[in-house]
N, C-alpha and C positions, 0 to 999 in steps of 0.2 A: 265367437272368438274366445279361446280360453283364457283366462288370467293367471291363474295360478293352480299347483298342485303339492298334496301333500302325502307323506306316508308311515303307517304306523298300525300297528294291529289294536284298529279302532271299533272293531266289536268284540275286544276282550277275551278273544278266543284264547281256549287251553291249546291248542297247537300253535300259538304264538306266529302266526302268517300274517307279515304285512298288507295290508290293503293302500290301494293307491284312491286319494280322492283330488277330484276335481273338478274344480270349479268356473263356469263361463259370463262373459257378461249376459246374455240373453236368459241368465236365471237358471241354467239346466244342472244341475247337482247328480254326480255321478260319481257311484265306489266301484272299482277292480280288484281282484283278486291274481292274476296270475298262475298259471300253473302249467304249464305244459307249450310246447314250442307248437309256434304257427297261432294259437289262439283261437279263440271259442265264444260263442255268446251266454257259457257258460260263466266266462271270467268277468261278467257285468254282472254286481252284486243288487245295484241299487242305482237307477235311476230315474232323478224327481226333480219336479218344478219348481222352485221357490219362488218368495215373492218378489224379489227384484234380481239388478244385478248382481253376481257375487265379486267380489274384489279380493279377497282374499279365504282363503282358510287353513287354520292351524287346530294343531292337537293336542290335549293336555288332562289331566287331573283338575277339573274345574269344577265339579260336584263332589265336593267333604275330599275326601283323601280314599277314592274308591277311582275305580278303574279309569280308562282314556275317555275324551271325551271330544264331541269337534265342538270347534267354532267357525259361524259363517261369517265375514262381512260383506252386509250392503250398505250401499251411500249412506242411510238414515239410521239404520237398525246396525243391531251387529247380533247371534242369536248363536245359542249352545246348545246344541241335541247329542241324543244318543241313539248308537246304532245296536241293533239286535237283532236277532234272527227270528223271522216268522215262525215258530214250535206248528203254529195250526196247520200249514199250508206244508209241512213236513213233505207226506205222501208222494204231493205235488212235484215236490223238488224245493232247493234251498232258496229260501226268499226272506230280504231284510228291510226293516222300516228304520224311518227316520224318524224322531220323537222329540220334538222341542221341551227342552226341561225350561229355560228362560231365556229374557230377551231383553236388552235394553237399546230404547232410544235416542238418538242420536244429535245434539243441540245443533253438531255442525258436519259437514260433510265429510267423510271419512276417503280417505287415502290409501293405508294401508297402516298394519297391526303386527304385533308381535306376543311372544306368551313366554312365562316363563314365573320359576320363582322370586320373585321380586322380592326384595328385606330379608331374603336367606330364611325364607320359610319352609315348611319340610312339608313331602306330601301334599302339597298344595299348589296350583298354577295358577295366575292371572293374567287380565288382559291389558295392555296397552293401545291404545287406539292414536295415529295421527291422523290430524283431519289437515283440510289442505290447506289452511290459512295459519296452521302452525299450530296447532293447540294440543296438546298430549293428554289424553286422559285416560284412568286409571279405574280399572275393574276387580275388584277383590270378588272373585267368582260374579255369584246372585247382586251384590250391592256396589255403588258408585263410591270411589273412597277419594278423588283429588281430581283437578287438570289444571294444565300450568301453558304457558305461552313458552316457544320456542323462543331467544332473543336473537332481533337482527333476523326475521325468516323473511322468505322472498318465495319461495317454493319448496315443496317437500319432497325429501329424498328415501333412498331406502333407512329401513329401519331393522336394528338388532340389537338383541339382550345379550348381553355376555355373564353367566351367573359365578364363575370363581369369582370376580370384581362389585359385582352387582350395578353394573354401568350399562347406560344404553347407547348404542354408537347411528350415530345419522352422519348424516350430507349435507351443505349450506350450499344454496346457489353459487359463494364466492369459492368453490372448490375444495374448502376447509373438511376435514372429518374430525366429529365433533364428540365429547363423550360426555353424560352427565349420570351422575350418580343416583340412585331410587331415594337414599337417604337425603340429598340435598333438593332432589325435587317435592320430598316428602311436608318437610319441614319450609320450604320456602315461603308460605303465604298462614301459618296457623292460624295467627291471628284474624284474618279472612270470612267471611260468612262463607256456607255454603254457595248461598243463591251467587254472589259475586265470582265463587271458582268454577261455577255450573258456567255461566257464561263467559268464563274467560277474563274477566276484569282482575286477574288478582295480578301478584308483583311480580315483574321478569327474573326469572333468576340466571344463573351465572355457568356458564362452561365449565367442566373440572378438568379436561385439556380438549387440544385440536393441532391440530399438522397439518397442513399445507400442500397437497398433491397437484396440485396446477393441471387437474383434469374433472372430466365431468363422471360422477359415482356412475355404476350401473346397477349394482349390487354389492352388497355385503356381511360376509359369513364371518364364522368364529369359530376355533376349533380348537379343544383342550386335550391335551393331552396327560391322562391321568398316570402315567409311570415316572414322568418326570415333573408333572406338576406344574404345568407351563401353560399359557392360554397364547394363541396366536390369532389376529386379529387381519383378514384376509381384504380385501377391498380392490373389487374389480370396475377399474376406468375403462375408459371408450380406447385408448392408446395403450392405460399399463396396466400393471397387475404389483400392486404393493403389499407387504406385508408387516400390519405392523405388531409391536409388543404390547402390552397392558397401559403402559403409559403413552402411548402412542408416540415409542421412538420406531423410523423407520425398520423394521429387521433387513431385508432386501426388497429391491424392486426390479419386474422385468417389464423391458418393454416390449409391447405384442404390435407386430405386421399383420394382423385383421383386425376384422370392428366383431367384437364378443359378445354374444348374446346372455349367457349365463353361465357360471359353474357353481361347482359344490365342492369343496375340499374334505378331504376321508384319510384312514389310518396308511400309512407305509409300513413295508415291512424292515423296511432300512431305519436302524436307531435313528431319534435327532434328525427325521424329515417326514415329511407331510404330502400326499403326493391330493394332484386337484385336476379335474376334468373342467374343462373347461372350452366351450362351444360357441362356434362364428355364426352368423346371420347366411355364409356361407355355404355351410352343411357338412362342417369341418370337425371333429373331434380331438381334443388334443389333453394327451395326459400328460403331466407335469411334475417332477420331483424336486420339489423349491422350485429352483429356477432352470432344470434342465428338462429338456424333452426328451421324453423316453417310447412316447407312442403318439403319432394320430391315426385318424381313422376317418372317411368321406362318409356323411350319412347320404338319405335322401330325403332328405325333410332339413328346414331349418326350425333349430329348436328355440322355444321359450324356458323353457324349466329342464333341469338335467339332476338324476339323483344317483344312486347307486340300491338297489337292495338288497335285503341284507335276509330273505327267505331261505328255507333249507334246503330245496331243490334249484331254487334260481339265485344262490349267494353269487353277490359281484355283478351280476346283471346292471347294466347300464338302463335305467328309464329315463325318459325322454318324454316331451311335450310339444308341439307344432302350435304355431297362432290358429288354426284350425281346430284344433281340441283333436286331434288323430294322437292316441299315446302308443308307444313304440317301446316295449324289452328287447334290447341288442345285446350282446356281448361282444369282444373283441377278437378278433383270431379272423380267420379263412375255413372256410367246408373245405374236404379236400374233393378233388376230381375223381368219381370214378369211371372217364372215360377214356378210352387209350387213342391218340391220334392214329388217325390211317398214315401207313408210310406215303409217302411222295412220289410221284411215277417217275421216274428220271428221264427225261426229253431231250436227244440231241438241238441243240440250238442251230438256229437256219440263220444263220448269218445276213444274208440277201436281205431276207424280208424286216432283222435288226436295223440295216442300214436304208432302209427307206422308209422304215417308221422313224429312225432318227431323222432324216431328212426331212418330213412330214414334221414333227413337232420342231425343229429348228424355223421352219420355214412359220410354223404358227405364230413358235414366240417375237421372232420378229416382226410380224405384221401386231403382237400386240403390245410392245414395247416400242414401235416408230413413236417419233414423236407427232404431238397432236396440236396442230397449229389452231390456237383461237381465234389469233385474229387471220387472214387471209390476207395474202399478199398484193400489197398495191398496185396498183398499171402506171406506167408512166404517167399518165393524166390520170389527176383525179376525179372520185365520184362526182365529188362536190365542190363549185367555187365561188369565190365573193369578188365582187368588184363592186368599190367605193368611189361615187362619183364626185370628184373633189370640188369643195366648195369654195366660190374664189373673194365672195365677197359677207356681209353679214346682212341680217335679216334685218329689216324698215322697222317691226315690233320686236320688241326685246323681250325680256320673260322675268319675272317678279320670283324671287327667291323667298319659301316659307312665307314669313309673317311682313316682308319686308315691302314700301310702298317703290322703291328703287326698281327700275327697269334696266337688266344690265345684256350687253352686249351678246346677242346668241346667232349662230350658225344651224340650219336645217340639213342633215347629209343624210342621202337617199344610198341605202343601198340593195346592190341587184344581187340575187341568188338564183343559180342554176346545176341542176344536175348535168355534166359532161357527158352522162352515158345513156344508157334507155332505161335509166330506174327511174322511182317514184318513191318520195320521199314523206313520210308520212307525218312527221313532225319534226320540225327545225329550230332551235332555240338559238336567238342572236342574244348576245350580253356585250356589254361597252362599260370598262372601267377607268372611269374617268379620274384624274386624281387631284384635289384640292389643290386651287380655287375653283378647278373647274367640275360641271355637276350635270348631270342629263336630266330632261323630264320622267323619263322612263329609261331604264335600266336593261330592262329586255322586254323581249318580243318574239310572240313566239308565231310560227309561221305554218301551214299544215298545206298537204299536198301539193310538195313543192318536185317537181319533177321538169323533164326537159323537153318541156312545152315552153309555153311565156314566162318570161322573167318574172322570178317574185322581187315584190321591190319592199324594204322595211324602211321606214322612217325612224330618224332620233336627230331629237332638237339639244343642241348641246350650250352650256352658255357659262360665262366666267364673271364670278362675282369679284375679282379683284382684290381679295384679303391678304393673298401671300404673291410672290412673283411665281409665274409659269413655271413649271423644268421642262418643261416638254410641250409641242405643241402635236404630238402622234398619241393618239387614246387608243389604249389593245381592243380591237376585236374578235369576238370570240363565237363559233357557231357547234351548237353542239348537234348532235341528229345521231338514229340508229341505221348503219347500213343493213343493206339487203340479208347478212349471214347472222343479222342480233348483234353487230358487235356495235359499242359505243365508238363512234369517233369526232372531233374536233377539229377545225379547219381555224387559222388565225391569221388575223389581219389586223391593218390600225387603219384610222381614220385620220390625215392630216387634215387639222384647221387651217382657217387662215391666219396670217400677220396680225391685222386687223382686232383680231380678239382679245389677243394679251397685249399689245401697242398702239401707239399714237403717233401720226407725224408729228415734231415738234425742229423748235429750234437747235442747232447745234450746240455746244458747248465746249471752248477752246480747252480747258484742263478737266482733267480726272487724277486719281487718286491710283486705279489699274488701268494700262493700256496691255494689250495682245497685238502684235505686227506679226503680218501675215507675208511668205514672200511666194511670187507664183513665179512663171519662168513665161506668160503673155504678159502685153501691155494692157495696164488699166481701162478698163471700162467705164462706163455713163452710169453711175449708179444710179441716177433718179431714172435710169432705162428699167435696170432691175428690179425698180420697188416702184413702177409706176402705177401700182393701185394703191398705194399708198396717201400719196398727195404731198409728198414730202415737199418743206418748204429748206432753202439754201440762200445762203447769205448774197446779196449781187447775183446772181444767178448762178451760180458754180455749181458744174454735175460732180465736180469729186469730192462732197459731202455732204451724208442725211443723216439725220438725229432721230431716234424713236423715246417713247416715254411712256413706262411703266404705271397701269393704275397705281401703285403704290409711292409714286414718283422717280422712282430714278430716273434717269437720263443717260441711252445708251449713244453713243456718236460713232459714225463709220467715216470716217477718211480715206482717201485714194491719192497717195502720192504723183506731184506733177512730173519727178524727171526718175523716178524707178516704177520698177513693177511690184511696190509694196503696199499693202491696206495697211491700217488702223483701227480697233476696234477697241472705244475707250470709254470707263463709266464712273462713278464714284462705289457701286456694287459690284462684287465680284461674283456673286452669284448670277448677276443679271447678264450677263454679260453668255452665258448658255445658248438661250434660245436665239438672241440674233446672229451669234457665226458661227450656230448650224445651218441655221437658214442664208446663211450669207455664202455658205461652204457650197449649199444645195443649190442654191441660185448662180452662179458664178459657173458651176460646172452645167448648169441645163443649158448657160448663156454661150458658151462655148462646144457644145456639141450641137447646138442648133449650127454655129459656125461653122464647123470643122478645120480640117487642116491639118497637115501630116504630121506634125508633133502635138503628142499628147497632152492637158492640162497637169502643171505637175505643183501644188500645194505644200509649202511646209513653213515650219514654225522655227525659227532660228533659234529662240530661246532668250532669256535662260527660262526656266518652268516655275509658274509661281508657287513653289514649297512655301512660302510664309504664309499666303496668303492663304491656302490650301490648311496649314498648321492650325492659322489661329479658327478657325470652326471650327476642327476638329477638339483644338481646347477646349472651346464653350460650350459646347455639345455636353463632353467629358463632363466640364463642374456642374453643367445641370444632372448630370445622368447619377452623381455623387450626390450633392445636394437631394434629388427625390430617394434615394439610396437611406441619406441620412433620415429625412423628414419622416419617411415608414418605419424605421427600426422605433424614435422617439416614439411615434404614435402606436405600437403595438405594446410599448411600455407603458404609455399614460393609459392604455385602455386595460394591461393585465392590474394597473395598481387602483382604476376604478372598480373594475369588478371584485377585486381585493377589500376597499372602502365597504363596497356594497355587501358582501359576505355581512362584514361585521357588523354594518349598522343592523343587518336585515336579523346577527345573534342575539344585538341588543334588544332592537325592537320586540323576540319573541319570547324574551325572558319576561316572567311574569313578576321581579324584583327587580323593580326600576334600577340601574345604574348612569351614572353619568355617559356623556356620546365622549369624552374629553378632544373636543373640537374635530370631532372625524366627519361632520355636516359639512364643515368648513373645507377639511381637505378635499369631501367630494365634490363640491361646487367648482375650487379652483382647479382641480383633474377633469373636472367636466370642460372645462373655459377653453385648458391647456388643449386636450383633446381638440376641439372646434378650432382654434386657432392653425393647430396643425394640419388639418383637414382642409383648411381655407389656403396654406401655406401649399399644401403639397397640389392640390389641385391647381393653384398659376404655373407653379414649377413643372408639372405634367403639359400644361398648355405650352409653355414655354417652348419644354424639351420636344414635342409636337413640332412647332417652328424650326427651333433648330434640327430635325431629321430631315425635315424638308431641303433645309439651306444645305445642309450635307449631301444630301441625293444630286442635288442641281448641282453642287461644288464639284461633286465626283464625275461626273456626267462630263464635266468640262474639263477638267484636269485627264482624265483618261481620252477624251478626244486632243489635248494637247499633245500628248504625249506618244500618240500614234501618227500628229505630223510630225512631232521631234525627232520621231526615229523611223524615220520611212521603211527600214528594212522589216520594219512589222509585217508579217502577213496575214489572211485571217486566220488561220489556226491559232496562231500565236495570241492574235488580239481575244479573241475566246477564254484564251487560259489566261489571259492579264486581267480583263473584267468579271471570271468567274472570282479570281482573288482579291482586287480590288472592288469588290461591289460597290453600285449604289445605292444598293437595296439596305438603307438604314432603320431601323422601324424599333425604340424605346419599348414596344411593347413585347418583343422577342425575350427568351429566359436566357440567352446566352447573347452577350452586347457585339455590335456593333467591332468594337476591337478591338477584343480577343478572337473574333472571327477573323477579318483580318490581318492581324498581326500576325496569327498561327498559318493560314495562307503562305503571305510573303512567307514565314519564317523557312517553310516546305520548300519555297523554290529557291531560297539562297542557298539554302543545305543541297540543292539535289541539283535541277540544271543550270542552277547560274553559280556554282562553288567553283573559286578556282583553284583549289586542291585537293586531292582525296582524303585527306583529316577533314575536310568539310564536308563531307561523305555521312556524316553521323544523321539518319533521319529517328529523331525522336520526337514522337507528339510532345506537342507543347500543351500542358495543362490551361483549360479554359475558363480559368478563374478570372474577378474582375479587377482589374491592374491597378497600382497604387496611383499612376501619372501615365501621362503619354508618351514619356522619351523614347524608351525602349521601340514604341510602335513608329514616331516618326522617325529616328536610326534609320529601324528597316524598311519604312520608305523609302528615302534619300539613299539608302544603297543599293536599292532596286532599280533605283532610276541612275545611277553610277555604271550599273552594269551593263544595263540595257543600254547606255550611251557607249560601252567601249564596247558593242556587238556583241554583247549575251545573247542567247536563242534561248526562248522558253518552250519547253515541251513536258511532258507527262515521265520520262524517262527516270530514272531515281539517281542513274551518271551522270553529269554531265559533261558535255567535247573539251571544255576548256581541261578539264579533273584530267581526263582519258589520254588527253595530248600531252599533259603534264607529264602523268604515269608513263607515256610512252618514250619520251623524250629522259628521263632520267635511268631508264631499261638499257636504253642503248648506249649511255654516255657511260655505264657502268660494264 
């Protein structure tokens, strides 16, 4: 792999012909000559093995003030030879040696080097070496003369002498191009030993400017122009191409659409411009006048190294360099053609044979543009079904949660799996998610060669520890399996518990706090009929009232009116009050279709809806969800102004001149306390807010089942797009809350199908920021349920009938 190349008429010849050298990592040292198009093994002057890798090499006046001279760097060494022409081996043909005049050693690993007159010395070249850990050191030919530490290095970048200035310009990891002067690195450390500048101990010295290109160097050239006396300072980024003045004010910068491998900037023949070649990783060529493009050119190779020569048969010739070590003279232009095209046989067209080649590839493109169906279309019946065998009573052993010695209430449900068709199913995964209080011993279950043979059956023991009230007594289940075509599919189902789980018989209770009356259009039934696994105990013996009770205590009570057809369902919790008149809803209509009888069961809720009751969770939800709001911002403060504290103790402690702490021990203790306090704080508040999403889930659950006996004319389409808005899906943990989701919901269907005029037509998202209070959201509750009571229709549509009927009605009265 090559690393670098250099050119210059470096065995002194009287015909003054450049020679290109180059050098590889793997050691192989090789000069060129050029001469003649196409190339020859004639134009390989010299090539030798040296001792190591080469890294660099440059060409100079580095022996007295007598002709060019190379220098090689490797890692350790860095070594000056001269080149010459074999006189003995004449006969033969032309043959050159390489001759080490001297070498010096190297303290620290070298990177890469520069040459030049350094102090504005005449007739004389030296060398600059940087090694990679930042160290600069300094060769007066034959002898060591300084090295000095780069300040603030991280990695070493390219490296360039500018000699109008006598400045040398680098790179700093932080983007920075940095310049420092020979005189100021000179002088920095006199008073210094040797031995301490040999190894680098001596004193940092200081920048003499730098500028700020917010890119990563790639290279960096310099190019004076002696008629006007100008020095331009070139510096190729990964993105741009800057150019800056002597004091490194910008001059112009362009920004490049490829990634540049290297250029070289050369004379124009246009006053007052600089023209630069400059080459992509691509294999792209592009010549540059400032900042305009005036040529590129495609090579075939991508280049490392790009120069121009400057021989008297091959002036302007482009040379080039590949990671390969392949070197390349191009120039720019086109060969011309000397072949003349044959005419073209002129061919009446056969029409026929056009239109049924057209018809042929029409007929292609379509079979390859139909669309391609992944998954495969279902049959009436599915592959796959579940049927859950409902469990009607609970298990004699209970089941021990974690750590706890408590045995709490658990149900075993058995379910059957079957494939419908003649497949075979090779792995079936059951999952059951259960939701606090309630917890399964196993999660899932996986099943294997389940096909439509005998029933595969899966067990899960499910059981309720009692912490919070039920919302539900139906758990998703879930079967995942690959069908026969690869494709993933999903079958869903729930599991109903029983009563028994989340309740107890208990005594009734005359008052509550909420009542819900239910009115049907049959006569009252026997409820201890309907809840007769229960064991429900009733005052005197009366069937038209049972009481359940909550492990957590509540007390729900069901009445049955003696001279109407109305229930009661009454508690001191309003959330509790969910699970027993769904179940009370479910029961009641199984009790009546076991009966029959030519009018149907007809259910409704007379009202009014409880909006308060419904309100106030929503509030306290709300101040906790502000509250953990508040508690994180405090604590992201106490921890920026601890690690603030700690900074400074950690400047004082390393100061080697003691200064007082002036009580910052103190303030980190109490940041520390503050911190833990807030942590202890925000963590109940989290648990809290846990609770109440719960209470809010069960609230919603029941308020949206109110609210679809209140207004019968609900259908389900309708009820769909009511609970996709009003969810009950409340979860603290989500990045966008609870009610700005909702609120911006509702807000969509007031504007669109429930508006009763086309100014209320305006649909603009409502930004989903988090709200100062909740008025605004409970408003557009209470008028949701205003509309839907005067026969609003909810639908998807962005009009809506009442807006349309308006609009219509004002058309014709005009």
């Amino acid at each position: 792999v090559s690393t670098q190349s250099t050119g210059g008429n470096i065995d002194n010849a009287n015909d003054g012909m450049e020679k290109i050298v180059v050098g590889s990592l793997q050691g192989l040292l090789r000069i060129y000559c050029p001469r003649n198009k196409g190339g020859s093994h004639e134009d390989v002057l010299v090539e030798q093995q040296t001792e190591g890798p080469i890294l660099g090499v440059e060409m100079g006046r580095l022996v007295g003030d007598t002709g060019l001279y190379l220098a090689i760097l490797h890692p350790r060494k860095v070594v000056v030879c001269s080149v010459n022409e074999d006189t003995k081996t004449k006969d033969a043909g032309t043959f050159y040696t390489v001759s080490q005049i001297y070498s010096h050693k190297l303290e620290r690993t070298a990177c890469n080097m520069c040459i030049g007159s350094f102090g504005s010395v005449k007739n004389k070249d030296f060398l600059c070496i940087q090694s990679m850990d930042g160290m600069l050191s300094f060769y007066e030919q034959d002898s060591f003369a300084f090295a000095r530490f780069l300040p603030q290095f991280l990695i070493p970048g390219p490296l360039c002498y500018v000699a109008p200035t006598d400045t040398f310009i680098t790179s700093s990891s932080s983007n920075f191009v940095e310049a420092y002067r020979y005189q100021t690195l000179a002088v920095s450390t006199e008073s210094e030993s040797k031995d301490q500048i040999k190894t680098g101990t001596g004193k940092r010295l200081r920048v003499d400017w730098k500028t700020n290109i917010g890119d990563n160097v790639v290279d960096i050239r310099s190019f004076t122009n002696t008629e006007e006396n100008t020095t331009t300072i070139f510096v190729l980024g990964e993105h741009n191409l800057f150019a800056l003045r002597e004091n490194g004010v910008v001059k112009y910068m362009k920004k490049l659409d490829f990634n540049p491998s290297c250029f070289i900037p050369y004379s124009s023949l246009c006053e007052g411009t600089v023209n630069l070649l400059v080459a992509d990783f691509g294999g792209t060529c592009y010549v540059w006048q400032d900042t305009t493009l005036v040529w590129s050119s495609s090579l075939q190779h991508s280049p490392v190294y790009i120069s121009v020569l400057q021989n008297k048969d091959l002036k302007g010739h482009i040379v080039t360099l590949d990671d390969t070590g392949r070197l390349y003279v191009s120039y720019l232009g086109t060969d011309p053609s000397l072949q003349t095209p044959l005419p073209v046989e002129h061919r009446a067209i056969n029409y026929d044979e056009k239109d049924l080649e057209m018809a042929r590839l029409q007929q292609a493109i379509r079979e390859c543009t139909k669309p391609i169906e992944h998954a495969p279309k279902i049959a009436d019946q599915s592959d796959f079904s579940i049927f859950v065998e409902p469990a009607t009573c609970l298990d004699v052993v209970g089941v021990k949660h974690e750590e706890s010695d408590t045995e709490y209430p658990t149900v075993t449900v058995k379910v059957n799996l079957r494939c419908s068709s003649k497949i075979s199913l090779d792995k079936v995964t059951l999952t059951v998610s259960p939701e606090v209080p309630l917890y399964a011993t196993q999660r899932s279950v996986v099943l294997t060669n389940v096909g439509s043979g005998p029933t595969s059956v899966a067990t899960f023991c499910i059981y309720n520890t009692g912490k919070q009230l039920l919302s539900d007594l139906a758990v998703p289940l879930v079967a995942h399996y690959t069908n026969n075509h690869n494709s993933p599919r999903s079958v869903h189902n729930s599991i109903l518990l029983p009563l028994q789980i989340a309740f107890t018989a208990t005594c009734p209770e005359k008052t509550a706090s909420h009542k819900i009356t239910l009115e049907t259009n049959k006569p009252v039934i026997n409820l201890l009929e309907i809840y007769s696994e229960m064991e429900c105990e009733s005052e005197g013996g009366q069937s038209g009232c049972v009481a359940f009770k909550s492990p957590t205590g509540d007390v729900i009570t069901v009445l049955a009116a003696k001279n109407s057809q109305k229930y009661r369902i009454q508690s001191n919790s309003f959330t509790a009050l969910h699970v027993i008149i769904k179940q009370f809803l479910s029961r009641l209509r199984r009790h009546f279709e076991k009966i029959g009888g030519t009018k149907p069961l007809a259910i409704t809720f007379p009202g009014p809806v409880p909006l308060q009751e419904y309100f106030d969770l929503i509030d306290g939800r709300f101040e906790l969800r502000l509250r953990q709001r508040n508690y994180r911002e405090m604590l992201s403060q106490r921890a920026q102004q601890f690690r603030a504290v700690q900074r400074r103790l950690l400047t004082r402690f390393k100061d080697k001149t003691p200064t007082p702490l002036h009580n910052m021990d103190t303030l980190l203790e109490g940041t520390y306390q503050q911190i833990l306090a807030l942590a202890d704080a925000d963590l109940q508040t989290t648990k809290a807010l846990e609770e109440a999403d719960h209470s809010l889930r069960t609230a919603t659950k029941l308020f949206l089942m109110l609210i679809k006996l209140w207004c019968p004319g609900i259908d389900e389409k309708q009820w769909n797009i009511l609970e996709a808005c009003l969810t009950p899906e409340a979860n603290s943990a989500d990045d966008v809350g609870w009610e700005e989701t909702v609120d911006a919901s509702i807000t969509m269907l007031l504007r669109t199908c429930l508006a009763k005029t086309s100014k209320e037509q305006s649909v603009i998202a409502a930004s989903l920021k988090v709200p100062t209070d909740t008025v605004k959201l409970k408003k557009h509750i209470a008028l949701l349920l205003e509309r839907l009571n005067k026969g609003g229709t909810l639908s998807l549509n962005t009009y809506s009938d009442n807006a349309r009927n308006n609009k219509d009605k004002q058309a014709s009265g005009s």
